[in-house]
C-alpha positions as CSV (number, residue, x, y, z in Angstrom):
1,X,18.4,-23.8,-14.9
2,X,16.8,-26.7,-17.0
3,X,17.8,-24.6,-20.2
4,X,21.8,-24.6,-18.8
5,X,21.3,-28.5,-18.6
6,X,19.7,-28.9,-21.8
7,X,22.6,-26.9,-23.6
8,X,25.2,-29.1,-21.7
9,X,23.5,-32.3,-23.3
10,X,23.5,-30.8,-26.5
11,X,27.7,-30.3,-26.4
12,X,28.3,-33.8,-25.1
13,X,25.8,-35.3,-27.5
14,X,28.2,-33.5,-30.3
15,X,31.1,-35.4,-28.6
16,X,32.3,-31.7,-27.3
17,X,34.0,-32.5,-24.0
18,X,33.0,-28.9,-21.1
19,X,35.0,-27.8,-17.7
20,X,31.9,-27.4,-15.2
21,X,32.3,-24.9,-13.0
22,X,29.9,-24.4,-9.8
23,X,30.1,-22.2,-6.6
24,X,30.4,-25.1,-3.8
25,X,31.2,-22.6,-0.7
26,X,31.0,-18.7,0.0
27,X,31.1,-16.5,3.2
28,X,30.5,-13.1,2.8
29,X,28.7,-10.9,0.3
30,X,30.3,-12.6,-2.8
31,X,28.1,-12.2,-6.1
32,X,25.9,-15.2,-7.5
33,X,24.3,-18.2,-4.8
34,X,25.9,-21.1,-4.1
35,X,25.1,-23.5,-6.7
36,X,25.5,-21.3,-9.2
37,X,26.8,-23.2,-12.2
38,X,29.0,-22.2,-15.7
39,X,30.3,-24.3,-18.5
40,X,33.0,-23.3,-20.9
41,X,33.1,-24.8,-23.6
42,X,36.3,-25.6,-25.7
43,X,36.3,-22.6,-28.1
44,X,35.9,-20.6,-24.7
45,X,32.3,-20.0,-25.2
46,X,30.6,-19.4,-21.7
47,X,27.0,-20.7,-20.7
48,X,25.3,-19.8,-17.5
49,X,27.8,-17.6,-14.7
50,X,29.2,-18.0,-11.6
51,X,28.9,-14.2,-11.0
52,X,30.7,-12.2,-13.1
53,X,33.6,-9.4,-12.4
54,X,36.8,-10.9,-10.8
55,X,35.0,-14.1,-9.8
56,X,34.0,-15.4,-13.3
57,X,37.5,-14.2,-14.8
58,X,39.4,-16.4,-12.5
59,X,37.4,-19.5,-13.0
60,X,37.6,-18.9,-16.8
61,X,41.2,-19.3,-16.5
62,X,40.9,-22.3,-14.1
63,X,38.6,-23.5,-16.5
64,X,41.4,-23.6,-19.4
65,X,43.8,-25.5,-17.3
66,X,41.3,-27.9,-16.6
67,X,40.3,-28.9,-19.7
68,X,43.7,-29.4,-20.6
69,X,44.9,-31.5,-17.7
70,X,41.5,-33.0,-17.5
71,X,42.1,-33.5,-13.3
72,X,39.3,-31.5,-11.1
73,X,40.3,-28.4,-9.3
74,X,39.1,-26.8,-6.5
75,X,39.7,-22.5,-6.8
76,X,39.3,-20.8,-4.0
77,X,39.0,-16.5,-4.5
78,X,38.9,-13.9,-1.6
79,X,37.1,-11.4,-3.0
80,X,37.1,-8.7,-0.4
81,X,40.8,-8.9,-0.3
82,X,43.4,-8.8,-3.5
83,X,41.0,-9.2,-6.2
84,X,38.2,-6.4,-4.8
85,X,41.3,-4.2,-4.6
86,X,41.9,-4.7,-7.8
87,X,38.4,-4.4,-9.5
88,X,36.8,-2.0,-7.1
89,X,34.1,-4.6,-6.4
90,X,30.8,-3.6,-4.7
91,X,30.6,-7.3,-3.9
92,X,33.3,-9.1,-1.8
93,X,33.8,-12.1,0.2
94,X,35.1,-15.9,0.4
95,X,34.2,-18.3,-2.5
96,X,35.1,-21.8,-3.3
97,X,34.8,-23.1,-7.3
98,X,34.5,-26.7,-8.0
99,X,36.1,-27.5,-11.8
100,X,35.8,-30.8,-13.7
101,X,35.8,-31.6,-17.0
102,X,32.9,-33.7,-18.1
103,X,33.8,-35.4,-21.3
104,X,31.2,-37.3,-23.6
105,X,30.9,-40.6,-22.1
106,X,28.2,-42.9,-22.3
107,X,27.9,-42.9,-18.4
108,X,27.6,-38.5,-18.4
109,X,25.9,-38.6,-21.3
110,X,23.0,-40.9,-19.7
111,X,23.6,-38.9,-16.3
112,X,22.8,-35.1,-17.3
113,X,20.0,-37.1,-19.8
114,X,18.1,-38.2,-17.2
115,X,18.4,-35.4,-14.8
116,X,17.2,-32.8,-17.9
117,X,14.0,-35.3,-18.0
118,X,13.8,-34.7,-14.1
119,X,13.7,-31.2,-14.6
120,X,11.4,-31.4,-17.4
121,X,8.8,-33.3,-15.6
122,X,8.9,-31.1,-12.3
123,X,10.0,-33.8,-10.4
124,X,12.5,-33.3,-7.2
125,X,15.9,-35.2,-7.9
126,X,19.2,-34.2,-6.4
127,X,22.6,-35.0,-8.3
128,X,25.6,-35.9,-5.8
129,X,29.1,-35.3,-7.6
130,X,32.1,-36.2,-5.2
131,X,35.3,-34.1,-5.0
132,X,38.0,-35.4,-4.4
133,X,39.0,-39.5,-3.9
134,X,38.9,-42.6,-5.9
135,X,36.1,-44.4,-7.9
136,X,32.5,-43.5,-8.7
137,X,32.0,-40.0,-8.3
138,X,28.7,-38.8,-9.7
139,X,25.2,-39.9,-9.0
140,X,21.8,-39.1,-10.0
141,X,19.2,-39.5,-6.8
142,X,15.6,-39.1,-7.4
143,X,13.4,-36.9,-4.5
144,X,12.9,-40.4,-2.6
145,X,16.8,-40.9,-2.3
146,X,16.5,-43.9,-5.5
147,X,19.0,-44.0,-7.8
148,X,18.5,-42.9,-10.9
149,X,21.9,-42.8,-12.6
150,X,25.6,-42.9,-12.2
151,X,27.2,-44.6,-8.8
152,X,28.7,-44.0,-5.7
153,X,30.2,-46.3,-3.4
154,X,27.9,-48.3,-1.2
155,X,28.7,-46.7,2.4
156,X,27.8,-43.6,0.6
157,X,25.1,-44.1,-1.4
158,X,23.5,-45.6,2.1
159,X,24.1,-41.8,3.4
160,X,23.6,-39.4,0.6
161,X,19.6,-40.2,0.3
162,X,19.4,-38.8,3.9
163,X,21.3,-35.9,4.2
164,X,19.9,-34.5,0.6
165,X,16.9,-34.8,1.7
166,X,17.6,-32.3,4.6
167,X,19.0,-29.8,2.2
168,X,16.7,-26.5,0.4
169,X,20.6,-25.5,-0.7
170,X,23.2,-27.2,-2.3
171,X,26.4,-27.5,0.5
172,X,29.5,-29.8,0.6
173,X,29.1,-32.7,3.2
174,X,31.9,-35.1,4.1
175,X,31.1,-38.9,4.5
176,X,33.5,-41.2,4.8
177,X,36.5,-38.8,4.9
178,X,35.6,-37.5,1.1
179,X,33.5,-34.2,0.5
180,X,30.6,-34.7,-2.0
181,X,28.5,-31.2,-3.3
182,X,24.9,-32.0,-2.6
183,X,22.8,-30.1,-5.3
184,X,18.7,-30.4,-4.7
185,X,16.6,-29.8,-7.8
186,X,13.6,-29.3,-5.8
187,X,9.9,-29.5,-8.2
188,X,8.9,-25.8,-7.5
189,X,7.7,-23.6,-10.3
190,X,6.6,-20.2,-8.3
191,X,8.9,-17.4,-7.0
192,X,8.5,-15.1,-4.2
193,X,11.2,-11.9,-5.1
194,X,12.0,-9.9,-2.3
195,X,13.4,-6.0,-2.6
196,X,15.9,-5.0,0.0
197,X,14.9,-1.2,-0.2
198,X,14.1,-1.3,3.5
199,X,17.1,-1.5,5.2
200,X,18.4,-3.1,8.6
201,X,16.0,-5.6,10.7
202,X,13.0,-6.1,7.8
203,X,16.1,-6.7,5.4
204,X,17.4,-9.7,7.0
205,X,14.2,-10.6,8.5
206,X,13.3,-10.5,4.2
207,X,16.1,-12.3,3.5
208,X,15.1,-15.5,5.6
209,X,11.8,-15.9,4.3
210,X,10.6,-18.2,1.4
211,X,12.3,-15.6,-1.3
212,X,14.5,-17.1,-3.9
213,X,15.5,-13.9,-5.5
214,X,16.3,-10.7,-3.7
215,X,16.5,-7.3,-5.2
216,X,18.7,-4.1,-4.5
217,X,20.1,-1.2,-5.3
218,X,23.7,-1.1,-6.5
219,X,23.8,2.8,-5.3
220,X,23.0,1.5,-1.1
221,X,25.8,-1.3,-1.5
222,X,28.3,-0.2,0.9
223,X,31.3,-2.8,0.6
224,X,33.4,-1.7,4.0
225,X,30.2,-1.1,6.1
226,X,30.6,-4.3,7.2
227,X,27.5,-5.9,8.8
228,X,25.9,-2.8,8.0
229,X,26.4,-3.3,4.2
230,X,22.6,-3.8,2.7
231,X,24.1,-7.4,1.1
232,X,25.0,-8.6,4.6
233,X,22.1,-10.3,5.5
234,X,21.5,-12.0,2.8
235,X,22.0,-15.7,2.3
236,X,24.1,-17.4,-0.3
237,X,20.5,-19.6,-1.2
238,X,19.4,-16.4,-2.3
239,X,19.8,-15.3,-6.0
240,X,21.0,-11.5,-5.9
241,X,19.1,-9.1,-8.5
242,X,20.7,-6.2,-8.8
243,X,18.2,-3.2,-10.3
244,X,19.4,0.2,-11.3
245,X,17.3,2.3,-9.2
246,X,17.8,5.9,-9.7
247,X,18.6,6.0,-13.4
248,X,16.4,8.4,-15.8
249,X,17.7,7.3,-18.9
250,X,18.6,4.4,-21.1
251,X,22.5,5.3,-20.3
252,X,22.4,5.9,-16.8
253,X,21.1,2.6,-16.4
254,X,23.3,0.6,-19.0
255,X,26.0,2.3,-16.7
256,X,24.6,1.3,-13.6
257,X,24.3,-2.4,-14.9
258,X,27.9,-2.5,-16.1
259,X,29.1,-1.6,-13.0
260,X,27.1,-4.1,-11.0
261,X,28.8,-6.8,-13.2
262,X,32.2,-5.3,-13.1
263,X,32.2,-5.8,-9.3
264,X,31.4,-8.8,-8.9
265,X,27.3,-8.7,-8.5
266,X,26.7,-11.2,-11.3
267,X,24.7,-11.0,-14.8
268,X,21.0,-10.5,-13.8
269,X,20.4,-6.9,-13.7
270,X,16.8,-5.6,-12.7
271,X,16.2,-2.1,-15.4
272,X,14.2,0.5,-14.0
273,X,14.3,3.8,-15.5
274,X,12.1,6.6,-13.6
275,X,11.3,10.1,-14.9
276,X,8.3,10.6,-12.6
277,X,8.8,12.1,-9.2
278,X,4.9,11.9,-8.0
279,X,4.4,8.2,-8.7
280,X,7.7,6.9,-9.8
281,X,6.1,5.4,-12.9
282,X,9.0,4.0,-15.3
283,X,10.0,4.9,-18.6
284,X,9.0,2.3,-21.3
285,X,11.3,3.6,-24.3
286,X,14.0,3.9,-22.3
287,X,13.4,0.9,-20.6
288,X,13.6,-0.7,-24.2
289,X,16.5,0.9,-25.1
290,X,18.5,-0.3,-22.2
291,X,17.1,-3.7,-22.2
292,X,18.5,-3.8,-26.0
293,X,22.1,-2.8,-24.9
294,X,22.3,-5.0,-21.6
295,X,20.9,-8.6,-23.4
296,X,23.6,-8.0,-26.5
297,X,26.3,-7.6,-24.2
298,X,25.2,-11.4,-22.3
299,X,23.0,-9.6,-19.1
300,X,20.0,-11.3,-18.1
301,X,17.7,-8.3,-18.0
302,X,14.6,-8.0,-16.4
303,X,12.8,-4.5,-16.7
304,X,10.4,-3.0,-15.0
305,X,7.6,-1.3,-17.2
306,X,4.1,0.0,-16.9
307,X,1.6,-3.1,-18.2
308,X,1.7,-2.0,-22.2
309,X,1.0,-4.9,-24.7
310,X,2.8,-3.3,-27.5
311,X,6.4,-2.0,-24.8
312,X,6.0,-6.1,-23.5
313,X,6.4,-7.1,-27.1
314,X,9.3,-4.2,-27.8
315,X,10.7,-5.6,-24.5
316,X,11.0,-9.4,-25.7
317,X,11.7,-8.7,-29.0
318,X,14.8,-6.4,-26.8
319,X,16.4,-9.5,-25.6
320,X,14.1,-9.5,-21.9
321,X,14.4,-12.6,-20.2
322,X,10.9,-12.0,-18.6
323,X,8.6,-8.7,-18.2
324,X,8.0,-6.9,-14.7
325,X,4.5,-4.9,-15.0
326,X,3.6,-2.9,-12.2
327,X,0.6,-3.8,-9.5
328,X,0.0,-0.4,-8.6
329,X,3.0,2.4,-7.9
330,X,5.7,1.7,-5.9
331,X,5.3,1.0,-2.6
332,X,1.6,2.1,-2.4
333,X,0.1,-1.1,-0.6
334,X,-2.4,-0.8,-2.9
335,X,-2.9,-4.1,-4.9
336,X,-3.4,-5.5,-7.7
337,X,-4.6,-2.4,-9.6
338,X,-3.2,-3.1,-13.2
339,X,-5.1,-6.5,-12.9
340,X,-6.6,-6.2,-16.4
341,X,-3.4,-5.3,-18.3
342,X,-1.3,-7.6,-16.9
343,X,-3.7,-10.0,-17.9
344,X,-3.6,-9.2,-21.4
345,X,0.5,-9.8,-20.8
346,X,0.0,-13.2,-19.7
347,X,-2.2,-14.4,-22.3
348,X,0.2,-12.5,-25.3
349,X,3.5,-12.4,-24.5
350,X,5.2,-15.7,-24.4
351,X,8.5,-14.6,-21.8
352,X,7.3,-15.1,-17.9
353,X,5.2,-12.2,-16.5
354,X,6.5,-11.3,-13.1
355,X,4.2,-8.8,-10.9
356,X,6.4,-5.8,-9.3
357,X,5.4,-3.3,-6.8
358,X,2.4,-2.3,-5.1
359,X,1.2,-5.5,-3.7
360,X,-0.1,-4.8,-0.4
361,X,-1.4,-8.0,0.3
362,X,-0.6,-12.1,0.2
363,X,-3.8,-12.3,-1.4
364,X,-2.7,-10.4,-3.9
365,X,0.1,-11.9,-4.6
366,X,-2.4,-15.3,-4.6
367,X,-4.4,-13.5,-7.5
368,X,-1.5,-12.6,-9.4
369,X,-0.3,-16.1,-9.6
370,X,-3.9,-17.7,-10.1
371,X,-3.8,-15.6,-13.0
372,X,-1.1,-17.2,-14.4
373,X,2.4,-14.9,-13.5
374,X,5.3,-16.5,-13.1
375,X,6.5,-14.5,-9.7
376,X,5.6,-11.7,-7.9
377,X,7.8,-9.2,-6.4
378,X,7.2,-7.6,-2.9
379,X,9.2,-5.6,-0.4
380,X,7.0,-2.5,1.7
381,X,4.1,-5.1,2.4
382,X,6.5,-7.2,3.8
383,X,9.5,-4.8,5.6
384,X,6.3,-2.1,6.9
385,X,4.1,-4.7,8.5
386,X,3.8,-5.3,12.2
387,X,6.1,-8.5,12.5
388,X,8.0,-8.9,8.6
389,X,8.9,-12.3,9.6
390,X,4.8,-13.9,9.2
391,X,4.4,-11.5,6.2
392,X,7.2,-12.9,4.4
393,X,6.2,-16.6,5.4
394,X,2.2,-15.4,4.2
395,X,3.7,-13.9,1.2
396,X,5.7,-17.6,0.2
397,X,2.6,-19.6,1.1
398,X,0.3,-17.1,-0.8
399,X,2.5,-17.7,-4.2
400,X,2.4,-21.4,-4.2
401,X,-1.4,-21.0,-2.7
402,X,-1.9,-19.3,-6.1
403,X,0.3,-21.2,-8.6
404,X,-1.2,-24.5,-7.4
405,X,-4.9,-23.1,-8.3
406,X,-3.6,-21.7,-11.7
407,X,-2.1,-25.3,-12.4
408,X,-5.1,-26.6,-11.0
409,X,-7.3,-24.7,-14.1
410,X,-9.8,-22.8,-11.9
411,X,-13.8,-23.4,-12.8
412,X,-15.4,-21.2,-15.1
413,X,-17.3,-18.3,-13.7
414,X,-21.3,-18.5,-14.8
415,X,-23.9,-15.7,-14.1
416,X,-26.7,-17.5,-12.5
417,X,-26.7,-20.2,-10.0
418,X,-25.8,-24.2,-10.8
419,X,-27.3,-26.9,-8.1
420,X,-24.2,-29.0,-6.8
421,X,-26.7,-31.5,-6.5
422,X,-29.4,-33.0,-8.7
423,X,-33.0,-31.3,-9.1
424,X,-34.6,-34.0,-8.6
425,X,-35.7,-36.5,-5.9
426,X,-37.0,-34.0,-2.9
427,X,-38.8,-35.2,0.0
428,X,-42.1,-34.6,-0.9
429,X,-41.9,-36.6,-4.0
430,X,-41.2,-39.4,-1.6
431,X,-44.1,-38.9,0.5
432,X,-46.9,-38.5,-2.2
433,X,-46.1,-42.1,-3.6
């Protein structure tokens, strides 16, 4: 997110006025979370997504007509009705787009400035951007509710601070008889992923835990079984990653991934290629190949691979947008078993290092983050434990546990004992003087 921002200050520091776009409502399974933004530029070039498929089309058109007319728009696209029709999409439901376009004034230009420098220093900030009415329309809050940059009118400004505070999502709120989209920029660097493989009750129980991300299989999306459908439960605050599960080559998944995009599911695509039947180990080279196809054609690709210094390398130089080493096979429960490897990833590849499958346990997870990934993904430890719900929430408050103590720069490890406290001074000393 902090790179989208930083590319947006680079256009209006070149005088380059943008449309923004940003999903400010959705009911249903519809692809990308609320909050999800995209800028087109003049020349039609397209940074960040709102999703892909139908969805992204639409708005690119919007997007035209906006930055032609220069007045806001707000789109709204059913896409379980008409427009799934039309694209066979996998992913449908109700979504609302928010359009402006930002031009390079002094006052945007000091705005999206400041709130890069937020995002920069890890700090919580939340930017306020009003849609519809007269007057000030855009402000910069920091996590404290204190203005930062931009304006709003003073009956609002005396409400926004409040009500941001409350949010984990971005949502539209109405004060004052004008809707305002509330987006929180909260100062969290660790990700809890969450795979959607178990169906039903652990899926949704999943679903509301502390994951950001949440990963399934495009072959068990069912779009008409209704509540039924695997995407159901999850909420829009989520970002959906969809994998390619079941492919056993290069081109299966590159299919698999086009698909996913086509209806609707957005650009992040999870690669896993598996040719082994006993312990579902994946396929390096073809996990290469298809990373090299799916980043050239704009995916944001992050494949699953067996903990190999030189693949990791193949992978980034591929176009990855992070590297997904393995714990221990899929679904085992049985830890960190790769420990060694994936420390070598950490320390040589530069992309972030995000732990996938086998963790069996939060303080696993802990580990993995204390030694310096940037996320771990879990899903049978969680959806096959006695209540899912406390796993989950273990799971969450193992990853920040563990982040925290890698930021923290853990004390070196000696071989023989060190006195906390000075050698000297003892009792008997005392007593012989």
């Amino acid at each position: 997110m902090r790179e989208l921002w930083h590319s947006l200050n680079a256009l209006l520091a070149k005088g380059e006025s943008v449309v923004a776009t940003a999903v400010v409502a959705k009911d249903g399974s519809a692809p990308g979370p609320t909050g999800a933004r995209m800028f087109v530029c003049d020349n039609a070039d397209l940074l960040g997504t709102v999703g892909g498929g139908p969805l992204e089309g639409k708005t690119i058109t919007e997007a035209a007509a906006v930055m032609a007319h220069g007045r806001p728009s707000i789109l709204p696209l059913d896409l379980s009705g008409e427009l799934g029709d039309e694209s066979d999409a996998i992913c449908g439901g109700l979504v609302h787009v928010f359009l402006e376009r930002l031009d390079p004034t002094p006052e945007n230009i000091l705005l999206f400035g400041e709130l890069e420098r937020e995002l920069a220093a890890n700090r919580t900030c939340f930017l306020v951007s009003a849609l519809g009415g007269d007057g000030p329309g855009r402000a910069l809050l920091a996590g404290d509710g204190t203005p930062l940059a931009g304006g709003l009118p003073e009956p609002v400004l005396g409400r926004v601070p409040g009500l941001a505070r409350s949010l984990a999502t971005p949502a539209v709120v109405a004060i004052a008889g004008i809707q305002y989209f509330l987006e929180p920029f909260a100062a969290r660097d660790a990700v809890l992923i969450c795979g959607a493989g178990h169906i039903a009750r652990p899926t949704a129980q999943i679903a509301a835990s502390d994951a950001e991300v949440v990963t399934v299989a495009i072959r068990r999306v069912n779009p008409e079984a209704g509540q039924d459908n695997i995407l159901a439960p999850i909420p829009s605050r989520c970002q959906l990653l969809p994998n390619t599960s079941g492919a056993r080559t290069a081109a299966e998944a590159v299919r698999i991934a086009r698909l996913a995009r086509s209806g609707g599911c957005g650009n992040w695509i999870k690669i896993e290629v598996v040719n082994d039947n006993r312990y579902l180990l994946p396929d390096n080279q073809e996990t290469i190949e298809a990373t090299r196809i799916l980043a050239a054609e704009g995916f944001i690709v992050l494949p699953y691979m067996s903990p190999d210094l030189e693949a990791a390398r193949r992978l980034a130089a591929a176009g990855a947008a992070a590297v997904m080493p393995l714990g221990a096979p899929i679904g085992s429960n049985r830890g960190l078993r790769t420990r060694e490897l994936v420390r070598i990833l950490i320390e040589e590849i530069a992309l972030p290092i995000i732990v996938d499958a086998g963790l069996g346990r939060p303080s696993e997870a802990c580990e993995a983050m204390e030694m310096g990934a940037a996320a771990v993904l879990v899903n049978t430890a969680i959806a096959t434990a006695n209540d899912p719900v406390a796993m989950a929430q273990a799971f969450g408050q193992a990853v920040m546990a563990g982040r925290t103590a890698f930021l923290a720069g853990p004390g070196a490890v000696g071989r023989l004992a060190s006195a906390s406290s000075p050698l000297t001074g003892f009792l008997h000393e005392g007593l012989a003087s």
